[in-house]
Backbone as numpy.savetxt, mean C-alpha at the origin, in Angstrom:
# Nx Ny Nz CAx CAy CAz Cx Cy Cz
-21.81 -9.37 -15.49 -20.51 -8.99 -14.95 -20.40 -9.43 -13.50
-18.93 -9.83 -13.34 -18.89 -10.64 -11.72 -18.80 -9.48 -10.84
-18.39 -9.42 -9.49 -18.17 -8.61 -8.79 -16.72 -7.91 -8.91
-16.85 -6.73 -8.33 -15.64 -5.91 -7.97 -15.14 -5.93 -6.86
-13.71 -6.38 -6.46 -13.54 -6.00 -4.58 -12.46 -5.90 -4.59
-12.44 -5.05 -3.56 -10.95 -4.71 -2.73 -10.46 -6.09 -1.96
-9.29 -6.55 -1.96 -9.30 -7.15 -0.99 -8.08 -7.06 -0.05
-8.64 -6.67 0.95 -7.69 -6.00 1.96 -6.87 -7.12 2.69
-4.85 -7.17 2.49 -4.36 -7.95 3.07 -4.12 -7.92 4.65
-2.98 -8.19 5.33 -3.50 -7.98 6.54 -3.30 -6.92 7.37
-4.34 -7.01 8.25 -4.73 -5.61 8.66 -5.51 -5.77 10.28
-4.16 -5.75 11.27 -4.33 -5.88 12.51 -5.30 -4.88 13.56
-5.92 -5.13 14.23 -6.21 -4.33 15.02 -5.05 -3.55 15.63
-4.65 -2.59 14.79 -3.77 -1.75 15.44 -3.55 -1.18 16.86
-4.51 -0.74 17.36 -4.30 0.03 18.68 -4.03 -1.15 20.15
-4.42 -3.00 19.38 -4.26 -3.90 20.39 -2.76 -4.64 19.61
-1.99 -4.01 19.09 -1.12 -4.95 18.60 -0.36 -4.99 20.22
0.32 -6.29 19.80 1.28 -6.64 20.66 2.88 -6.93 20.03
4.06 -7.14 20.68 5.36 -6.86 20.54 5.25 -8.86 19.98
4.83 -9.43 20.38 4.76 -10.76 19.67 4.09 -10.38 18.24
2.70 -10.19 18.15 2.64 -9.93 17.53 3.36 -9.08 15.73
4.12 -8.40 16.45 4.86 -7.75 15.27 6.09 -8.80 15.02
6.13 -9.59 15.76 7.59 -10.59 15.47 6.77 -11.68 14.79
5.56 -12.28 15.23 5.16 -12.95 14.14 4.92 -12.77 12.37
4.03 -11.14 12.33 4.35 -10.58 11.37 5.37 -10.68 10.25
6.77 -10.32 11.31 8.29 -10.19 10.06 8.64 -11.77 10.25
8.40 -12.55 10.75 8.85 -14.07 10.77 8.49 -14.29 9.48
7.27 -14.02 9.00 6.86 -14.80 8.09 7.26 -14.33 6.45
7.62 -12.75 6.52 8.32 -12.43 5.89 9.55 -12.23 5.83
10.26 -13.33 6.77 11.53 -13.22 6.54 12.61 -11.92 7.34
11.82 -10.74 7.49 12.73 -10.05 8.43 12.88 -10.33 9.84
13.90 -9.21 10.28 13.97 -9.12 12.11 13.10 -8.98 12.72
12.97 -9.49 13.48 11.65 -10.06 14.32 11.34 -8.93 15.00
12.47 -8.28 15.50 12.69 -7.74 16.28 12.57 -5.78 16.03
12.60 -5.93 14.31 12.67 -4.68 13.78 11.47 -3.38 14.24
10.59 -3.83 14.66 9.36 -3.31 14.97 9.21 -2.78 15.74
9.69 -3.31 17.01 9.50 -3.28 18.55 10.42 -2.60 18.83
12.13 -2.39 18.15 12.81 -1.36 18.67 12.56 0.07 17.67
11.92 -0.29 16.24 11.29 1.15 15.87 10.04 1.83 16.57
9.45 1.04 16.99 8.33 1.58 18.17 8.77 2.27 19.31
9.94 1.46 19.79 9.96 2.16 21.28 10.70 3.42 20.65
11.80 3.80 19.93 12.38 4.69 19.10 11.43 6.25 18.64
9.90 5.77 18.39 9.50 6.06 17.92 8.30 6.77 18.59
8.06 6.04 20.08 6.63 6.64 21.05 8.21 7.86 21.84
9.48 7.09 21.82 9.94 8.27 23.18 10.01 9.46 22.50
9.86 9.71 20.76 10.44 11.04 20.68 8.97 11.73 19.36
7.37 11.07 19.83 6.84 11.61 18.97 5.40 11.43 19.88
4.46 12.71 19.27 3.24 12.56 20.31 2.45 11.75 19.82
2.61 11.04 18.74 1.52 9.92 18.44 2.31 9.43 18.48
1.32 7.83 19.33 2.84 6.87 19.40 2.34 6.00 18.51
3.47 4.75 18.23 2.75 4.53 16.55 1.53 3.51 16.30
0.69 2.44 17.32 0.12 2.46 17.08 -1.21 3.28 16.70
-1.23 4.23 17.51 -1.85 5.14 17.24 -1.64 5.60 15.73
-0.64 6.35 15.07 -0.36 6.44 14.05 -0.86 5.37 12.66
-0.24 4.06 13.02 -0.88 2.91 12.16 -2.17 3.02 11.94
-3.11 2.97 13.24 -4.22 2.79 13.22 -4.67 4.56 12.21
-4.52 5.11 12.54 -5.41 6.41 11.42 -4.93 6.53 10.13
-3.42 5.85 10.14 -3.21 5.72 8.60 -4.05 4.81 8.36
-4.91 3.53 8.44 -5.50 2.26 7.80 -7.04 3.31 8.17
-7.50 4.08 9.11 -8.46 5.01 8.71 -8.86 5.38 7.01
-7.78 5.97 7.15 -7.70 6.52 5.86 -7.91 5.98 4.64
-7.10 4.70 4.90 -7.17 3.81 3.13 -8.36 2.61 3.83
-9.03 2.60 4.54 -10.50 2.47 4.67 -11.40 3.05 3.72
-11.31 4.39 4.60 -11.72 5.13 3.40 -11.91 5.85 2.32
-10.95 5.33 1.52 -10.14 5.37 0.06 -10.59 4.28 -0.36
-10.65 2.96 0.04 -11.30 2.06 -0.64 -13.02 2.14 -0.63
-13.05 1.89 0.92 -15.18 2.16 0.67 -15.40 3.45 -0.75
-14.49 4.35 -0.93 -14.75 5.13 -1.67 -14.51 4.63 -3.34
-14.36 3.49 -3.43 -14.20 2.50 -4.71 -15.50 2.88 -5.49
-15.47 3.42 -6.71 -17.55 2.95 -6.91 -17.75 1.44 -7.35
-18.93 0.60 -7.20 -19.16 -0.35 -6.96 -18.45 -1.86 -6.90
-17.40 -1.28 -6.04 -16.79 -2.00 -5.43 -17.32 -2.67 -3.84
-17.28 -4.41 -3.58 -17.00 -5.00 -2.59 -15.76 -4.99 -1.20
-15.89 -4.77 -0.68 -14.24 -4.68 -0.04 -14.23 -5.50 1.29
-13.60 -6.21 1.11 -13.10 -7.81 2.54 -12.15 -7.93 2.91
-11.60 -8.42 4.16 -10.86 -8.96 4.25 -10.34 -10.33 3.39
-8.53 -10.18 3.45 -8.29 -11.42 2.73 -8.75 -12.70 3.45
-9.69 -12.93 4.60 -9.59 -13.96 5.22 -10.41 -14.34 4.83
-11.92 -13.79 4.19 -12.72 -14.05 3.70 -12.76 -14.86 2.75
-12.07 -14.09 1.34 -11.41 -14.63 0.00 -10.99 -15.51 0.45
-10.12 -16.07 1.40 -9.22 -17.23 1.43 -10.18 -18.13 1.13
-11.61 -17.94 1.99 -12.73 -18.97 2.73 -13.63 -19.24 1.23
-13.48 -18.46 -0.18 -14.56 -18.32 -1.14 -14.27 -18.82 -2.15
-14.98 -19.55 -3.21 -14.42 -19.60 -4.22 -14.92 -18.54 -5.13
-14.77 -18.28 -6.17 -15.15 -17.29 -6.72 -15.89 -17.10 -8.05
-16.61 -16.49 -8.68 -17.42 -16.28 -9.82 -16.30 -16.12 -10.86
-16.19 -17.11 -12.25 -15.26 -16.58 -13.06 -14.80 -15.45 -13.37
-15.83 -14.53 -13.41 -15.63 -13.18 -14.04 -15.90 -12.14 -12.76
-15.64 -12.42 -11.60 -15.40 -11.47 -10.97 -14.08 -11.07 -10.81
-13.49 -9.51 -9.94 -12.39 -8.87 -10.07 -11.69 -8.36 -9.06
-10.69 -9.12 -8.73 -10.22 -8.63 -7.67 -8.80 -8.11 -7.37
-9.07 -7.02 -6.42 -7.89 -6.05 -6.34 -7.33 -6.05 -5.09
-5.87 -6.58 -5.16 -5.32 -6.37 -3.81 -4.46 -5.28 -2.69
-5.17 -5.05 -2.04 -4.31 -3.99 -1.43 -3.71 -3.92 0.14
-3.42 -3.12 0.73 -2.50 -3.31 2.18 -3.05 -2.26 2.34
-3.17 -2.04 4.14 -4.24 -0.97 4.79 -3.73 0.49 4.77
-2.80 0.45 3.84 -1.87 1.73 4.10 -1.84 2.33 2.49
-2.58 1.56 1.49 -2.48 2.26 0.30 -3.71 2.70 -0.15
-4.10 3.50 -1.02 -5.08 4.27 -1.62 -4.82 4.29 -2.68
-6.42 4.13 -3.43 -7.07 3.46 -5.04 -7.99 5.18 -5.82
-8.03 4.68 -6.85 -8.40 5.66 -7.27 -10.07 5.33 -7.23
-11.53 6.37 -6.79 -12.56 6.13 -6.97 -13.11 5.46 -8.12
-12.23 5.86 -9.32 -12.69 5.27 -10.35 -12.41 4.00 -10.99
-11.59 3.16 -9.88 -10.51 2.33 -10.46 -11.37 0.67 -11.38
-12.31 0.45 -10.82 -12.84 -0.75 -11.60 -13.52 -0.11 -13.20
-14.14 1.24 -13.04 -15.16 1.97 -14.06 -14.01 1.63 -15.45
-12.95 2.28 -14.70 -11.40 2.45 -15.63 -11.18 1.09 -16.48
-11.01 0.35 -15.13 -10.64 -1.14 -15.65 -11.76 -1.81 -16.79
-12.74 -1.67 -16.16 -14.23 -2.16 -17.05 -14.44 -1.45 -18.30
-13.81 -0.34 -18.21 -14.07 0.18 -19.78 -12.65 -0.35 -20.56
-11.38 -0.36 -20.36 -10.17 -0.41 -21.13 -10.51 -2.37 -21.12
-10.88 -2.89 -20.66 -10.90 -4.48 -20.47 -12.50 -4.96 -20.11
-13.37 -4.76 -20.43 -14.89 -5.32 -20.48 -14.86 -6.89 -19.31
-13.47 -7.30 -19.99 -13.87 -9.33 -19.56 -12.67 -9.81 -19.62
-11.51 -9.64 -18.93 -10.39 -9.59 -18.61 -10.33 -11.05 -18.73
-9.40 -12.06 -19.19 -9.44 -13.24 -18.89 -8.62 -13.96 -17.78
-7.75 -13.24 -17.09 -6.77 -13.48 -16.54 -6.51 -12.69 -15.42
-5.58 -11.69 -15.56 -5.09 -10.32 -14.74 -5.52 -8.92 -15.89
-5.33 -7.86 -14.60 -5.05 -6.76 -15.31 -4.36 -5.87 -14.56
-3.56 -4.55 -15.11 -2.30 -4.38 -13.97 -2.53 -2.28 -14.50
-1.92 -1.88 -13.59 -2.29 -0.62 -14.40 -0.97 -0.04 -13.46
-0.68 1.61 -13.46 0.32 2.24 -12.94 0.07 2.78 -11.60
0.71 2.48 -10.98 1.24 3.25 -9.12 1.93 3.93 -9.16
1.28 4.95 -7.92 2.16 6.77 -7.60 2.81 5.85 -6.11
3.92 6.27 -6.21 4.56 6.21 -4.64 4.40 7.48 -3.97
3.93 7.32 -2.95 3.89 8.71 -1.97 5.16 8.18 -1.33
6.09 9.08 -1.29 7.15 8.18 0.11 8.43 8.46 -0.74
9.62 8.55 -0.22 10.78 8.20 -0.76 11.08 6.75 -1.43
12.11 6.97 -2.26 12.24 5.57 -2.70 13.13 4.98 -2.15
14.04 5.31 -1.37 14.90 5.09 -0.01 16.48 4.14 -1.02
16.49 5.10 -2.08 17.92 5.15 -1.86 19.12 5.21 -1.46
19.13 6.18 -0.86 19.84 7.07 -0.07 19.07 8.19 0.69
19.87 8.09 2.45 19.23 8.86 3.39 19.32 10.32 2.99
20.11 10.66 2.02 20.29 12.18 1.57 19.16 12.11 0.59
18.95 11.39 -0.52 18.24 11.24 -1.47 16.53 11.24 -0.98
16.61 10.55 0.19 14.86 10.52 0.90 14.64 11.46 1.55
15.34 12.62 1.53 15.08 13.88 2.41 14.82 14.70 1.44
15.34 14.45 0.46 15.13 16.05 -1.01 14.60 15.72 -2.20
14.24 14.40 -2.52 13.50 13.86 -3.96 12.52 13.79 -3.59
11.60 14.09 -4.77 10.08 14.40 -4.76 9.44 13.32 -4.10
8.44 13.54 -3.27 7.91 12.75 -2.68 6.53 12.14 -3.44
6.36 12.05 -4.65 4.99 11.76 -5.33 5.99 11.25 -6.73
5.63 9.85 -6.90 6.40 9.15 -8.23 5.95 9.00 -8.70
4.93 8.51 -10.47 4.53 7.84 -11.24 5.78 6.87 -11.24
5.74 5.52 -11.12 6.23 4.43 -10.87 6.21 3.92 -12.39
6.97 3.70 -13.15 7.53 3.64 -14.30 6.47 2.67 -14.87
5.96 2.55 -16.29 4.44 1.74 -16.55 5.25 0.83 -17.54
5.85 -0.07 -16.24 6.71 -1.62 -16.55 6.11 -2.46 -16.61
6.83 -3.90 -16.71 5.84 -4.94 -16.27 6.33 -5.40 -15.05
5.94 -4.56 -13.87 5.92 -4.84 -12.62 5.02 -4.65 -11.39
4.48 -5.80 -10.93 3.25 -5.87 -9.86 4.10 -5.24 -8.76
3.27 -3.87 -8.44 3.48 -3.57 -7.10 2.58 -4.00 -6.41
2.59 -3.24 -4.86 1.66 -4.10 -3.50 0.36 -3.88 -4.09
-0.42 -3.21 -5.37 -1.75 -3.06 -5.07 -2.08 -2.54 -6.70
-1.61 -3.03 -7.66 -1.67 -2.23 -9.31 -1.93 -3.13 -10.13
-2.34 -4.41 -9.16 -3.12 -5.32 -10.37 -4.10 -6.41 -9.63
-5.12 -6.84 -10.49 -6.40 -7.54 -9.98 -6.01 -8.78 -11.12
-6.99 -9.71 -9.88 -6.91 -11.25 -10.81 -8.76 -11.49 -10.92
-8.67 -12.13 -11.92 -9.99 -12.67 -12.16 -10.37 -13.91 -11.30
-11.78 -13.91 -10.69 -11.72 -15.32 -10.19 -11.37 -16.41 -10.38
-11.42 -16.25 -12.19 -11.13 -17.66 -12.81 -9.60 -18.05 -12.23
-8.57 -17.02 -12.56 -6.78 -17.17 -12.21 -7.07 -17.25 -10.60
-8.27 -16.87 -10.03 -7.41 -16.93 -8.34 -8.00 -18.41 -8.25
-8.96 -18.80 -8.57 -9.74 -20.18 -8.45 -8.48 -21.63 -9.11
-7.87 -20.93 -10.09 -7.16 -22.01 -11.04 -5.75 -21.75 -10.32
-4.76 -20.97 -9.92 -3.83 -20.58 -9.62 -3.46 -20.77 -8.11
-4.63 -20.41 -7.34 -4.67 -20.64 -6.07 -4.28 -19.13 -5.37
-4.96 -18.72 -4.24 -4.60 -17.81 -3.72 -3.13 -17.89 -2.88
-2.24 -18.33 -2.91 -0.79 -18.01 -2.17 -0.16 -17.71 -3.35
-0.50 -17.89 -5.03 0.44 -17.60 -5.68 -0.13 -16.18 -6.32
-1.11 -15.77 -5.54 -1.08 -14.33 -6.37 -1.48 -13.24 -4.57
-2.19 -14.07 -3.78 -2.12 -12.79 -2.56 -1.32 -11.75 -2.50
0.28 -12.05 -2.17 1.28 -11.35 -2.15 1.96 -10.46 -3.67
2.13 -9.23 -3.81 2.71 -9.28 -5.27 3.75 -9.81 -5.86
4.38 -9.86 -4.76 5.74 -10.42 -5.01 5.19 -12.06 -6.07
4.69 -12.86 -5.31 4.08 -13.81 -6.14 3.30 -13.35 -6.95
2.31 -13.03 -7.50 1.65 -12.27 -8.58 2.84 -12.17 -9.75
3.78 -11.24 -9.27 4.53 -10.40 -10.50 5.37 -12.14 -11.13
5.47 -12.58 -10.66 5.90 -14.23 -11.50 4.70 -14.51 -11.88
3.39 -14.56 -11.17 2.61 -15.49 -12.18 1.75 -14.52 -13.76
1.96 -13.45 -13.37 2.31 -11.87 -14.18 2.91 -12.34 -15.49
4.11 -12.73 -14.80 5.20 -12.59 -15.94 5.08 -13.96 -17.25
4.74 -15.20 -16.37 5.39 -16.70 -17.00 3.67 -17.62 -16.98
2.81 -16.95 -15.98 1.18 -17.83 -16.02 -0.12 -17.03 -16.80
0.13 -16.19 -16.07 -1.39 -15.34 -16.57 -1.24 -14.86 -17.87
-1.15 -15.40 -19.12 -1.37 -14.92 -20.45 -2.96 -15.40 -20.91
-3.66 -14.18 -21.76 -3.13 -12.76 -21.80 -3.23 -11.92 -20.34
-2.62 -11.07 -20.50 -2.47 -10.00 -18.96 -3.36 -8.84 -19.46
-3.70 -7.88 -19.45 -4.02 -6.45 -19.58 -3.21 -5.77 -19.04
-2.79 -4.49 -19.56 -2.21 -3.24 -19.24 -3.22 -2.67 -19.54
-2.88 -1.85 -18.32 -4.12 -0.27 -18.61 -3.05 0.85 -18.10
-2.99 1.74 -19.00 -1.51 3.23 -18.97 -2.24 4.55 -18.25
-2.89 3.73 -17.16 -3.24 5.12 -15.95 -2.81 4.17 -14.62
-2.90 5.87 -13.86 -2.37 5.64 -12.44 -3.51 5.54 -11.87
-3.77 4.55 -11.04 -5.33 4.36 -10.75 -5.07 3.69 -9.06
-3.92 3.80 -8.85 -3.56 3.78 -7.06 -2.48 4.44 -6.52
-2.17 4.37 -5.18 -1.22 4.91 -4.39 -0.45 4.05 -3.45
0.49 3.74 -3.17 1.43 3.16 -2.19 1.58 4.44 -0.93
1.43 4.26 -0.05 1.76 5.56 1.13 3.17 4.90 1.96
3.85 5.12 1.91 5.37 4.81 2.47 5.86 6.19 3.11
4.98 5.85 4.10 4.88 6.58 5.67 6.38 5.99 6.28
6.58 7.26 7.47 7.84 6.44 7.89 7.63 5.54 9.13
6.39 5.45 9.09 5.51 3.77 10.18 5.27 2.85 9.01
5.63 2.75 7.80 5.51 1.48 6.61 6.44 0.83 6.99
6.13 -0.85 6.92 7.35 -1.60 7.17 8.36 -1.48 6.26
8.35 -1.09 5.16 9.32 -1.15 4.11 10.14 0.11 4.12
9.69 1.39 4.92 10.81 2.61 5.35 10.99 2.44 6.51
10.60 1.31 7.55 11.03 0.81 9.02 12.19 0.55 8.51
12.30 -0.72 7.46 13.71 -1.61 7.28 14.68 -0.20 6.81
14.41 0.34 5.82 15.11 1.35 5.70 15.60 2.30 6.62
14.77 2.95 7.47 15.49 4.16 8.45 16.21 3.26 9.41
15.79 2.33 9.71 16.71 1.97 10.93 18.09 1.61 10.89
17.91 1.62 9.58 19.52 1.48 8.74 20.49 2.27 8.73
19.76 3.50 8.79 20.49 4.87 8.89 20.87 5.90 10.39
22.07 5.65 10.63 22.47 6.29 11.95 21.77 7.93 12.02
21.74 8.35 10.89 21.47 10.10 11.02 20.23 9.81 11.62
18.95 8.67 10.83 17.36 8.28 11.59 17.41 8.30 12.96
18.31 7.15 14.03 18.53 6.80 14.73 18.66 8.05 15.81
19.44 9.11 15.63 19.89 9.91 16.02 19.13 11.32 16.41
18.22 11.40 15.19 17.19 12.39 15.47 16.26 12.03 14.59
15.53 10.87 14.89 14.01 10.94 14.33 13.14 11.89 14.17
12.87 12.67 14.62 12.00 14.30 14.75 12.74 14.93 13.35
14.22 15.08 12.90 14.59 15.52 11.57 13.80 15.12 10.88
13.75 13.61 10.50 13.70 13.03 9.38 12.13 12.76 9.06
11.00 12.82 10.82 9.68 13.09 10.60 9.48 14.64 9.97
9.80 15.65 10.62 9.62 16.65 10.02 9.80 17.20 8.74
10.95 16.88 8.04 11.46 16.92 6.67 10.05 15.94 5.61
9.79 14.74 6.29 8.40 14.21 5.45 7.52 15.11 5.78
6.89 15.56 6.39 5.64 16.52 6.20 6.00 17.59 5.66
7.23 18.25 5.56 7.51 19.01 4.65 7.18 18.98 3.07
8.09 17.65 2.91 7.42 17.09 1.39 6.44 16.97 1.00
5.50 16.26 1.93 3.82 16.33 1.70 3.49 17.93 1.46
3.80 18.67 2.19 3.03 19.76 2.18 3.76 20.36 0.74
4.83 20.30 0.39 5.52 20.52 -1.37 5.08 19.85 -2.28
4.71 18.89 -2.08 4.06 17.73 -2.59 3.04 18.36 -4.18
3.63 18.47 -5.67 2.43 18.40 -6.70 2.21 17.52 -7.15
0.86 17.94 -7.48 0.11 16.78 -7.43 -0.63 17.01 -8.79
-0.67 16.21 -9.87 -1.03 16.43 -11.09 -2.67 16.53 -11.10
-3.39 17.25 -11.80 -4.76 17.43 -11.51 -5.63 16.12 -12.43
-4.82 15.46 -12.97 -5.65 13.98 -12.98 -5.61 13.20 -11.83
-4.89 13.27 -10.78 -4.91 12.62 -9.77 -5.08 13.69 -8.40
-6.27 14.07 -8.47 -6.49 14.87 -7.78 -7.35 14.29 -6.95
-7.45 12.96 -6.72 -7.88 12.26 -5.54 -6.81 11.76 -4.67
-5.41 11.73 -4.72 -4.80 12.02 -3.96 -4.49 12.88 -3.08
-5.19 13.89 -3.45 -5.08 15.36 -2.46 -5.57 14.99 -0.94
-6.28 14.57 -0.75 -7.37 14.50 0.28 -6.24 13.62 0.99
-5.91 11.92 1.11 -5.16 11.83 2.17 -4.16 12.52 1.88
-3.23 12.79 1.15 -2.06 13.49 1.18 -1.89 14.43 2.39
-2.54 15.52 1.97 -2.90 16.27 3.23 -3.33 15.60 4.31
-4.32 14.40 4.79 -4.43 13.88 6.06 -3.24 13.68 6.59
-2.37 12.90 5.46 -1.27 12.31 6.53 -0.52 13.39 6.96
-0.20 14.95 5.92 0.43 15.33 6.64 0.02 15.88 7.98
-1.50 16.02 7.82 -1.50 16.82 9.49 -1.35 15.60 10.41
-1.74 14.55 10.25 -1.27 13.60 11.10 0.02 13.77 11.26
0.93 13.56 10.53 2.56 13.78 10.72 2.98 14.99 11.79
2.27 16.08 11.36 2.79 17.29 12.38 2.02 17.30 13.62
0.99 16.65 14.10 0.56 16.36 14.97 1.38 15.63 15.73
1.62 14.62 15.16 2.82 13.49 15.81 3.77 14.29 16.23
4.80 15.58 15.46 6.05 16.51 15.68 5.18 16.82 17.41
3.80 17.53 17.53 3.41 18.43 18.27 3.78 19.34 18.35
């Protein structure tokens, strides 16, 4: 059997980021360059962690959520970029802000022995789904994410053979993945457990684009932080996934720390 690894996308030295820096970041994905730097300053005048600070102990955390993989490898993607890989090794991609289940390869290795391709399994969203600014203040904050055929940021692994044959730019990102998911990688595996977490903190770039959207955010950030640690702390949590407990609760005391 090949290896198991995390492979962690990118993941800045947080506490040295710079305001270029975050504009290079959304350049490349296409957003405002600029989106970052005015949710930051937004964000140190009216909270006691300012957010690098914040960033940096959230990627603490899904540090160690991944080292906590069992015999799992875990790298940076810069590494992978640099490797080619063992056919039958397995790799899982994730962003410094999400959390895996301890058991997640054992899982995979028993429902799929020798995967030929991909294998994809189900994601909990911690976080609103940012419908609506009324809707992200009062809907449950813990989702089973519907067990579609859809690659989120971190709910499916490629075999060396597909990252070696496919190339790593068409599966790094999920967004690419979930096409080569859909129309390349036959056969795929499904596996019908939740075996990770998305954390959509309101320092995630993807509820940045969202709150800043919203004048009520704008207006009193401290509401709309406080109302999330609320949820966390309401937050059930099904006792098969009772390895979510542990950050759940981190972030929220991080969160109310931040209130002060």
């Amino acid at each position: 059997m090949g290896k198991r690894i995390v492979a962690v996308r990118y993941s800045p030295d947080w506490l040295a980021l710079t305001d270029d820096d975050t504009r290079r970041f959304l350049r490349r994905h296409h957003i405002d360059e600029n989106l970052l730097v005015d949710f930051m300053a937004l964000w140190d005048r009216n909270l006691k962690v300012d957010y690098r600070s914040f960033r940096d102990e959230i990627a603490k955390l899904s540090r160690a959520s991944f080292a906590a993989v069992r015999g799992a490898e875990v790298i940076p993607h810069e590494v992978l970029r640099e490797t080619k890989r063992a056919s039958d090794d397995l790799i899982a991609f994730v962003d410094d802000d999400d959390w895996l289940s301890p058991g997640l390869f054992e899982e995979l290795d028993k429902a799929c022995p020798r995967p030929l391709n991909g294998i994809w399994w189900g994601s909990i969203l911690v976080g609103p789904q940012f419908g609506t600014y009324e809707a992200a203040l009062s809907d449950p904050i813990i989702v089973l994410r519907p067990l579609q055929r859809v690659i989120y940021t971190n709910n499916y692994a490629v075999t060396g053979r597909a990252l070696n044959w496919h190339g790593y730019e068409r599966l790094f990102e999920h967004y690419h993945a979930d096409r080569r998911f859909r129309k390349f990688l036959v056969p795929s595996r499904r596996v019908p457990l939740y075996l990770s977490a998305a954390s959509k903190h309101p320092c995630s770039t993807v509820a940045v684009q969202f709150l800043m959207a919203q004048p009520a955010f704008r207006a009193d950030i401290r509401a709309y932080v406080s109302r999330f640690a609320d949820q966390l702390a309401e937050a059930v949590i099904p006792a098969e996934y009772g390895w979510l407990r542990a950050p759940v609760g981190q972030v929220e005391a991080l969160v109310r720390r931040a209130l002060g």
